[in-house]
C-alpha positions in Angstrom: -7.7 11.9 -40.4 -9.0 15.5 -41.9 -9.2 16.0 -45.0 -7.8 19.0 -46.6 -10.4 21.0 -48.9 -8.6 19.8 -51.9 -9.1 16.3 -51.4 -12.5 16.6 -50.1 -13.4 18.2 -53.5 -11.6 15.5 -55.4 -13.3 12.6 -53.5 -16.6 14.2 -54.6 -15.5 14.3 -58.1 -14.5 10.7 -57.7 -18.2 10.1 -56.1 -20.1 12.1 -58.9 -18.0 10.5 -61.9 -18.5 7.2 -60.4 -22.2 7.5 -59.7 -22.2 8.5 -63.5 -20.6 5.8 -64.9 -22.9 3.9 -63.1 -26.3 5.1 -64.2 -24.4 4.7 -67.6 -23.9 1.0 -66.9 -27.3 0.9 -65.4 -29.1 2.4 -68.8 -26.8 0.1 -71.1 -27.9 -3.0 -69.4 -31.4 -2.0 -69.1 -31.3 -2.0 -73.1 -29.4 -5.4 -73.8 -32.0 -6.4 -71.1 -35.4 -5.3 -72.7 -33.8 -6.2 -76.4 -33.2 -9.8 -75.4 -36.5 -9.4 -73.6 -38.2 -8.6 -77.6 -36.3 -11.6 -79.1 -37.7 -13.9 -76.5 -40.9 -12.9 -77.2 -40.3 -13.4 -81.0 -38.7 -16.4 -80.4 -41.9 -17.3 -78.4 -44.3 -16.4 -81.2 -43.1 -18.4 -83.9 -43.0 -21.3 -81.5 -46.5 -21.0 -80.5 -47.3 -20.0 -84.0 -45.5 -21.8 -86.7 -46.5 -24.6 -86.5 -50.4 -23.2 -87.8 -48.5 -21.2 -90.3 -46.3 -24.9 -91.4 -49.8 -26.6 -91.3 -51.6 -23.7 -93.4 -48.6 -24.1 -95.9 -48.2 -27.8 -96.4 -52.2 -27.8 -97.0 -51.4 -25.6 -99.4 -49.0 -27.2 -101.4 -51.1 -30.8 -101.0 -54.1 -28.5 -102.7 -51.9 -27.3 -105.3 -50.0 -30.8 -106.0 -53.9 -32.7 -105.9 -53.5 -34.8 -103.1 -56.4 -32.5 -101.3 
């Protein structure tokens, strides 16, 4: 089957609108993906971290309350 001039035109407009809301998709997922990526690393940090920065703070308080 031809297709008539018309419809190849609209089949490319159909292409190029679809490739577009693609690359639309493609950048809006690419953003969730790298913030998610940030709070994991966050996330990560206080995990590795907080427990120093607990310790640090319950020495602390023990100083201030004289049982150091």
């Amino acid at each position: 089957m031809k297709l008539q001039p018309d419809d190849a035109l609209q089949e490319n407009i159909r292409r190029t609108a679809s490739a577009h809301a693609l690359r639309q998709i493609h950048a809006i997922v690419e953003e969730e993906r790298k913030t998610e990526e940030r709070v994991g690393r966050v996330l990560h940090a206080f995990l590795l971290y907080g427990w120093v920065v607990l310790l640090l703070l319950g020495g602390i308080v023990a100083h201030f309350m004289g049982v150091i």
